[in-house]
C-alpha positions in Angstrom: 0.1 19.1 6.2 -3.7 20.4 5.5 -5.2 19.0 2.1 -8.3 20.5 0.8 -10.2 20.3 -2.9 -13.2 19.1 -4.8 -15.5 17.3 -2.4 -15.3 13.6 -2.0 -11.8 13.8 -3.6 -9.8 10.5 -4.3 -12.1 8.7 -2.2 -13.1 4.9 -2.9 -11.1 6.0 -6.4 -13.1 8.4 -7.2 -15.4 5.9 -9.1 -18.3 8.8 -9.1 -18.4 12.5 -8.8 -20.4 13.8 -5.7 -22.8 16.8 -6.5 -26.0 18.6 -5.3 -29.5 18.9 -6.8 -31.9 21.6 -6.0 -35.4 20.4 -5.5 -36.8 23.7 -6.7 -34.8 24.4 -9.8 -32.9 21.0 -10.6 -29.7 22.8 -10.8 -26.6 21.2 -9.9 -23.8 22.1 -8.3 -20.4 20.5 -7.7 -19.1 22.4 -4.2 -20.8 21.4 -0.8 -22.2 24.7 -0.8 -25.8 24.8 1.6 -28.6 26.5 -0.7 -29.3 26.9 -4.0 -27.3 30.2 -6.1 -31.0 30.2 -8.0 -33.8 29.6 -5.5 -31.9 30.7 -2.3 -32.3 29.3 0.7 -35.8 28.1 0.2 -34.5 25.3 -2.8 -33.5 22.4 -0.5 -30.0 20.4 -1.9 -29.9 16.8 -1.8 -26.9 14.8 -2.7 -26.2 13.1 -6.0 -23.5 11.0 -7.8 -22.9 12.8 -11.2 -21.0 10.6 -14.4 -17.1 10.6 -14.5 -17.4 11.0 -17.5 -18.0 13.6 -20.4 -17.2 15.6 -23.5 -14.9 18.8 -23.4 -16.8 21.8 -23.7 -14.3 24.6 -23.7 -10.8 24.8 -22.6 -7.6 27.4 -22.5 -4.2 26.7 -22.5 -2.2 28.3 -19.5 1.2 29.3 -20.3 2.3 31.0 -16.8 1.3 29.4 -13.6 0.4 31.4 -10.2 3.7 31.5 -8.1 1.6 29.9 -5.2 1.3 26.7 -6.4 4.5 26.3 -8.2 3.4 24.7 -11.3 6.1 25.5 -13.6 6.6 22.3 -14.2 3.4 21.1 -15.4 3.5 24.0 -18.5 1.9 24.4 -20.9 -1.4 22.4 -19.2 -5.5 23.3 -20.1 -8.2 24.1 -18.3 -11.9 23.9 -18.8 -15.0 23.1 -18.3 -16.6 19.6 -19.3 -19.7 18.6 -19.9 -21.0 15.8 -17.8 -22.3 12.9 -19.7 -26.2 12.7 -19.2 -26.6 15.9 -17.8 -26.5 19.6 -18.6 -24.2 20.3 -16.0 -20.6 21.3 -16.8 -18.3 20.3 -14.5 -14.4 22.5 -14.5 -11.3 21.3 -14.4 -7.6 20.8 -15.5 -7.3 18.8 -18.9 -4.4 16.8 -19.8 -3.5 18.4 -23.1 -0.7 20.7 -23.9 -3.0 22.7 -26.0 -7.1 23.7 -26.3 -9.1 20.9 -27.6 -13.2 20.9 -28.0 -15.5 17.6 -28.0 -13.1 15.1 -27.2 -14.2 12.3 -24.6 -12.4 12.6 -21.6 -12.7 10.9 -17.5 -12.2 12.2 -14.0 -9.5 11.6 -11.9 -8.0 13.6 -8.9 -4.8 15.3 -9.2 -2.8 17.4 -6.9 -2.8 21.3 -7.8 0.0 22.4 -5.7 0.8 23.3 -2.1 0.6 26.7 -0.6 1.5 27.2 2.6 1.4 24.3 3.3 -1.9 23.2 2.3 -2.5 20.8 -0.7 -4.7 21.6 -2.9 -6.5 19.1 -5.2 -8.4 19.3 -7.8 -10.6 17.2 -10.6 -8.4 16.0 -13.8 -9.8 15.2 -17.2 -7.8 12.4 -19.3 -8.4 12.3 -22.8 -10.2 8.8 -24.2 -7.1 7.1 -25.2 -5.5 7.3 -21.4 -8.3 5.1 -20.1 -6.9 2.0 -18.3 -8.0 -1.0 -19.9 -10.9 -3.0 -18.3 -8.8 -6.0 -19.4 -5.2 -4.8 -19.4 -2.2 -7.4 -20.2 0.8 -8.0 -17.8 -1.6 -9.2 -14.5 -2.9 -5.9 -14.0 -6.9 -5.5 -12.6 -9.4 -2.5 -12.8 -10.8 -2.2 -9.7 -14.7 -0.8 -10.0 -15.9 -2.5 -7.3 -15.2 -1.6 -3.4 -12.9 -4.3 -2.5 -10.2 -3.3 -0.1 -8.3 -3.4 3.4 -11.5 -4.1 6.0 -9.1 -4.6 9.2 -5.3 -5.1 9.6 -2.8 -6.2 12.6 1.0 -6.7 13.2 2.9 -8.3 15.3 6.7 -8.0 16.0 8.8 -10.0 18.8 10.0 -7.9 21.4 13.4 -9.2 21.2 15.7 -7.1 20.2 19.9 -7.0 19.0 22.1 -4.1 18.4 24.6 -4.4 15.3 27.6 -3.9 17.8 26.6 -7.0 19.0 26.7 -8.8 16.3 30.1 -6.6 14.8 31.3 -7.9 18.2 31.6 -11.2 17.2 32.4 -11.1 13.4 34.3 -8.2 13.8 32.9 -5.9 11.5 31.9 -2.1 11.7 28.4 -1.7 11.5 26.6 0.9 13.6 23.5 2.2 14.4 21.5 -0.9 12.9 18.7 -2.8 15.3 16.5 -6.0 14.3 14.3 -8.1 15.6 14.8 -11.8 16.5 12.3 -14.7 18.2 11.4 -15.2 21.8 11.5 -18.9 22.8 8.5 -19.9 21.5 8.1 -17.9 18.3 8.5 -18.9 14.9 6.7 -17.8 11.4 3.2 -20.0 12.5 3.0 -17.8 15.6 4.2 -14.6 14.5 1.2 -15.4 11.5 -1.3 -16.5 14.5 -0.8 -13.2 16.5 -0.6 -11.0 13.9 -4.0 -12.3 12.6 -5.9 -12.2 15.8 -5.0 -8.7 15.8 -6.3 -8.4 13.1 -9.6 -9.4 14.2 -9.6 -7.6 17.3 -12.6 -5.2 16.9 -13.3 -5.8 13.6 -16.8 -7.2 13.9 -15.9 -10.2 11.2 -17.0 -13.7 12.3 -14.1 -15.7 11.5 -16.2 -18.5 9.9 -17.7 -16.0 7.4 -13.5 -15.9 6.1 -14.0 -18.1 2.9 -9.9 -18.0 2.6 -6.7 -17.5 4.9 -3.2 -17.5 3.1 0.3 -16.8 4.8 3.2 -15.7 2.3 6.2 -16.7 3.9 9.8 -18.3 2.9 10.6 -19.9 6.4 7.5 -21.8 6.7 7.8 -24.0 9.8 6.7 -27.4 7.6 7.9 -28.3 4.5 4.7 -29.7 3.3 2.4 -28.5 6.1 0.4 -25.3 5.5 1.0 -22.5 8.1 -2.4 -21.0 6.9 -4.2 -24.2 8.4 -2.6 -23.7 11.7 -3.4 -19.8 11.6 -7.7 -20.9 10.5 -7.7 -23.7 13.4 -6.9 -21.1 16.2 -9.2 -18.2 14.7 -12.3 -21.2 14.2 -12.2 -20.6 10.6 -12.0 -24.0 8.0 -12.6 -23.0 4.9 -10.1 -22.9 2.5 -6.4 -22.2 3.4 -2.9 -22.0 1.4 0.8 -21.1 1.6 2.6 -18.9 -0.5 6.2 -19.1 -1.3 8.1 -16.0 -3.5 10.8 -14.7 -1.6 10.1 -11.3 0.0 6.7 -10.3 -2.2 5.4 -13.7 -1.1 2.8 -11.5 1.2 1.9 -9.0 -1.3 1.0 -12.1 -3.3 -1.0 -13.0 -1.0 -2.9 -9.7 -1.2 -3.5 -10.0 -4.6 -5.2 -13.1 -4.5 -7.5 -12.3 -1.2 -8.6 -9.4 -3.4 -9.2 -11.6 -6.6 -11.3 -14.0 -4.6 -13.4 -11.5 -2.7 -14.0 -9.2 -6.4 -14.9 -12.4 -7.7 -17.7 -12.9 -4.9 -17.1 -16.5 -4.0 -16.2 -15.6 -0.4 -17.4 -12.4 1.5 -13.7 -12.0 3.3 -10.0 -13.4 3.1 -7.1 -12.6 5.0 -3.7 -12.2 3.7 -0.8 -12.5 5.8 3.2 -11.5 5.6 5.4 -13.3 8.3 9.0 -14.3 8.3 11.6 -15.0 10.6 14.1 -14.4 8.3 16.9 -16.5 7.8 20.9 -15.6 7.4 24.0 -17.4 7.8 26.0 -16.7 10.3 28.7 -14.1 9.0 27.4 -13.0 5.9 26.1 -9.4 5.4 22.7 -10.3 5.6 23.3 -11.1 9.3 22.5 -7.6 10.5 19.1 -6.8 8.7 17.3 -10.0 8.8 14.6 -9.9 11.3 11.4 -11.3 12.5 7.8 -10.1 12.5 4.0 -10.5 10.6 1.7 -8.2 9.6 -2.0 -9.0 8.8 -5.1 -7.7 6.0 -8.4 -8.7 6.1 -9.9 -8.0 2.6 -13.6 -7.5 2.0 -16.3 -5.3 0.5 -18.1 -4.5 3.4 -16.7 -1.0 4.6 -13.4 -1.3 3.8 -11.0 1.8 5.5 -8.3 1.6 2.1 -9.5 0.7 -1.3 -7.7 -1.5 -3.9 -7.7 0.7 -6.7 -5.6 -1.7 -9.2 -2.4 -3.3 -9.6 0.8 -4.5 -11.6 3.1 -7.2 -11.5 6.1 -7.8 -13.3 8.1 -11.0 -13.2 11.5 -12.8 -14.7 13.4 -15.5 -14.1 16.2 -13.8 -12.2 18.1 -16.1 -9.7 19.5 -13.1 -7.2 19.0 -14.7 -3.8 17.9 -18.4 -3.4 17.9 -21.1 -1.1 17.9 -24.7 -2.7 16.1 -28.0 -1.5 17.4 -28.9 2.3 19.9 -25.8 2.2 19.5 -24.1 5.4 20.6 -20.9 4.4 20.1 -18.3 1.6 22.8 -17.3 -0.9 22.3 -13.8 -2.4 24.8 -12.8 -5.1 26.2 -9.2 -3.6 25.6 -6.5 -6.4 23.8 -8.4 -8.6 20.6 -8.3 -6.0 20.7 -4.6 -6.9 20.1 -3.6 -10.6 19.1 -5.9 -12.6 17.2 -7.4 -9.5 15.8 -5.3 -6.8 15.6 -1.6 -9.0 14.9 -3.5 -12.1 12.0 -5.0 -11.0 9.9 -2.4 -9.0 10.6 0.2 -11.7 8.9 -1.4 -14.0 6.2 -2.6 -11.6 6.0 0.9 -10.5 6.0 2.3 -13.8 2.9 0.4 -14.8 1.0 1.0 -12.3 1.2 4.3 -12.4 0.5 4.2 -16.5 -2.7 1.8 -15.6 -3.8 4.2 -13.2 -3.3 7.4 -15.3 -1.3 8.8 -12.2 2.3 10.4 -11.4 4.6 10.2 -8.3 2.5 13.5 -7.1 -0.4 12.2 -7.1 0.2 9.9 -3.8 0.3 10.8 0.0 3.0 7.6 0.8 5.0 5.7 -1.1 6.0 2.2 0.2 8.7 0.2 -1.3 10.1 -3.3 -0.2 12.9 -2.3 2.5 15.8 -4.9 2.0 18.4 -2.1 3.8 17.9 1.5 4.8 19.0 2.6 1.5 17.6 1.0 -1.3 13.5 2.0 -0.6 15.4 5.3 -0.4 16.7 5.4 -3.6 14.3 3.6 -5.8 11.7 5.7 -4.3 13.6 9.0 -5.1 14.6 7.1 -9.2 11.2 7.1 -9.6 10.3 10.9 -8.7 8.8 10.4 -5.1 10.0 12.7 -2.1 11.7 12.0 1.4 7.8 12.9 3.0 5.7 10.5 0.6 8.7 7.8 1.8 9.8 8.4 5.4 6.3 7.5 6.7 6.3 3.9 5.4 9.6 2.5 6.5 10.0 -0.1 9.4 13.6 -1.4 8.2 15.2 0.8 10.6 14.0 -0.4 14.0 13.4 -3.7 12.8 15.4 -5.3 9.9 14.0 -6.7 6.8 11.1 -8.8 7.8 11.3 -10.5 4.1 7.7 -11.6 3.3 6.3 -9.1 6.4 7.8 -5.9 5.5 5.8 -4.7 2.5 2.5 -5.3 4.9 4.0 -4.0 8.1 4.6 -1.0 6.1 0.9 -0.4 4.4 -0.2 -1.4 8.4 2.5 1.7 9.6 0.2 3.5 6.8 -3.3 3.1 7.8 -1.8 4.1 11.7 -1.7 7.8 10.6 -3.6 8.1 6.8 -6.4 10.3 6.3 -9.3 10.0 4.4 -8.7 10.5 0.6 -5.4 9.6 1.2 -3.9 8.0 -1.7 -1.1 5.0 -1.1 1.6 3.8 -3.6 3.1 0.2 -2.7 5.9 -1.8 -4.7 7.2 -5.4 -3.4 10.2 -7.1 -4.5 10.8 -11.0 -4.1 14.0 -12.4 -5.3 13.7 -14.9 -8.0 12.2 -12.0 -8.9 9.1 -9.9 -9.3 7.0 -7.5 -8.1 3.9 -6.5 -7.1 2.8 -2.7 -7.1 -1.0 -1.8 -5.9 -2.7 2.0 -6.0 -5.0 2.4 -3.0 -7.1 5.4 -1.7 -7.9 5.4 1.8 -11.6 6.1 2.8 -13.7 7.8 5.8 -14.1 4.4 7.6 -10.2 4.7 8.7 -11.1 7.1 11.4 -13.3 4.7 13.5 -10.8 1.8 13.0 -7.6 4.1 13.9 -10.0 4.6 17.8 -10.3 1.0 17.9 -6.6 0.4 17.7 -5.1 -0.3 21.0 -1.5 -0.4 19.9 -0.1 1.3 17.1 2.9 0.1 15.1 5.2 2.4 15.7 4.8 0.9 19.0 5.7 -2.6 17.8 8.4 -2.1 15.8 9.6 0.4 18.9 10.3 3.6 17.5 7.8 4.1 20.1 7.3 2.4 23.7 10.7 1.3 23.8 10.6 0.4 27.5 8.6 -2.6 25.8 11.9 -4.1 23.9 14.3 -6.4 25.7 18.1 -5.9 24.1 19.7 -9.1 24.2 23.5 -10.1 23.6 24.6 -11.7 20.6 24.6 -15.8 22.5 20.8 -15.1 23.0 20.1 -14.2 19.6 21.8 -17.2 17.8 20.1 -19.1 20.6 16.7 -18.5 20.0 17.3 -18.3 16.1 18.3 -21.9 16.6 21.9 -21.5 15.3 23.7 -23.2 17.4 23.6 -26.8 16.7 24.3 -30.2 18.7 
């Protein structure tokens, strides 16, 4: 679908507006027009960043929308002109206020108009003072005004692959149509993190010394006391700091969160956060046919990043859904209960204050990623919450690969940044049982389409919805084989 509006739009979070001086005159303008409406073609425009914020200068209220962009649903809205803080330029716009308002303080944002055609059409929104997201706000949230974000990413999945009849086969259940991933002799969470890492890197002009901090969110670390990160910094050269986290399936958005923290707080210039699991289920329970194995890597920075962190939310209880105790090999989830007051629970409120941080809506995003347990529940969270089937479809993995625990969240943002555009605007939500979750806004910038070219296999590939001559099906003995199930 084609997007066009205001120059610049949503890029780097819009933390400036983008204009044009005239040299001649010193009028401004805010379209990427060539030559000055004043001087003509002989008053030479150079590029400016104009204040996002102002006063309201005039306004209407519209009461009936055009048919061709269908906003029915946003009546009664304003429109007007503002005027710019520090200038005497007047910049237009659509106001958030249900009626006409004069001389209040309001900010810049970029909100979607409508679709025609279509085409998406953006354009500049105004929020009144008291919408302005806290530069302290409570509940773990951050205001991003710096340019940390996503400098490089890389995944990696086993090619190993089983079919549910397979495993239905066996336990004699009825399951089709399902497919997951599973280890190769030698994997395990360390290299799945490893590989996934040095993909990563590939291309991405970082020295791996200059990472100040490598962390690997994970609940079937390999050691019980032994980092994976310090396995993961040995084979990349890097030996700086290093650390494991450990929260269920959000354990590698948590990981995200803190590279970010560290690199905004400029004691290291990178960090890399990484998701891998080889997830773990006992044989016979339901969990048995969408557990599967894979990583999926970030490096965060603030030197060119390709996506933005714009800001996040967390939300967190003390809700005992799925667990695994000391020396239990397995994982007990508690059937419905992993659902509601778990799973939908949590990343609605997450969700919810992000978006209230962020002074956004559901409409205001290009994808929508939510942790992927089963087929159906992103599905339906995603659709509780007022996002659409196209902000959704583009960010699942689950159904070629199973639910990758502390990888699928990342795997996801990476299946993202595959096909994102500049000015594209990504929604994420984790969930990790025990439970919480973690919910980021992001706005992908120009530097995506040099890193897309660099990319020499795409996920889509890895996860095999695409190249699936690449995938070796195996029968159900191999699979409990190599997931170490059978015992002496």
């Amino acid at each position: 679908m084609k997007r066009t509006g205001p120059e610049y739009r949503r890029t780097l979070g819009l933390r400036y507006l983008k204009g044009k001086r005239c040299k001649e005159c010193g009028k401004i303008f805010l379209s990427s027009r060539n030559f000055c409406s004043e001087c003509g073609r002989k008053g030479e425009l150079t590029r400016i960043d104009l204040p996002k914020k102002g006063e309201v200068y005039s306004s209407s209220v519209v009461r009936k929308s055009t048919s061709d962009f269908n906003l029915d649903s946003k009546i009664p809205y304003s429109v007007g002109l503002i005027d710019l803080d520090g200038t005497d330029f007047k910049a237009p716009g659509i106001i958030d206020s249900e009626s006409r308002t004069t001389g209040e303080e309001v900010q810049a944002r970029i909100g979607l108009l409508g679709v025609s055609n279509e085409i998406r059409f953006y354009t500049y929104v105004w929020n009144r003072k008291h919408q302005y997201h806290s530069p302290e706000p409570s509940f773990g949230g951050c205001n991003v005004d710096g340019g940390v974000g996503i400098v490089d990413y890389g995944v990696y999945v086993p090619r190993k692959r089983i079919k549910s009849e397979e495993i239905a086969e066996v336990w004699g259940e009825q399951v089709e149509g399902l497919v997951k991933s599973f280890p190769g002799k030698w994997d395990d969470t360390g290299s799945y993190a490893m590989n996934s890492a040095l993909n990563c890197l590939k291309g991405s002009g970082v020295d791996p010394s200059a990472i100040g901090k490598i962390m690997v969110g994970s609940e079937s670390h390999p050691y019980a006391v032994k980092p994976t990160a310090s396995v993961v910094a040995e084979l990349l050269g890097s030996d700086r700091q290093c650390v494991d986290f450990e929260f269920a399936c959000k354990a590698g958005t948590q990981a995200i969160i803190d590279a970010h923290d560290s690199v905004k707080a400029e004691t290291i210039d990178y960090a890399m956060a990484i998701g891998a699991d080889s997830s773990q289920a006992r044989p016979g329970d339901a969990l048995k046919y969408t557990s599967g194995d894979g990583a999926a890597a970030v490096l965060i920075g603030l030197k060119d990043p390709i996506a933005v962190i714009n800001g996040y939310e967390s939300f967190t209880t003390d809700t005992p859904d799925f667990l695994r105790g000391e020396a239990e090999e397995f994982p007990v989830h508690f059937g419905r209960f992993t659902g509601e007051p778990a799973y939908f629970k949590h990343i609605k409120i997450a969700a919810e204050r992000l978006m209230e941080s962020q002074c956004t809506k559901p409409g205001d995003y290009d994808y929508a990623l939510f942790h992927q347990p089963n087929s159906k529940f992103p599905r339906k969270v995603g659709k509780r919450l007022g996002f659409t089937e196209d902000q959704i479809e583009p960010t699942v993995v689950v159904d070629w690969i199973g639910n990758t625990y502390s990888a699928c969240v990342p795997l996801g943002l990476c299946r993202i940044l595959d096909q994102a555009s500049p000015g594209d605007r990504i929604f994420i939500t984790s969930y990790g049982s025990g439970a919480g979750s973690d919910a980021f806004d992001m706005t992908v910038t120009e530097k995506i389409k040099e890193k897309q070219k660099q990319k020499k296999r795409s996920v889509d590939s890895w996860i095999g919805k695409e190249d699936r001559d690449l995938l070796e099906f195996e029968s159900y003995g191999k699979y409990v084989k190599n997931k170490g199930l059978l015992k002496d």
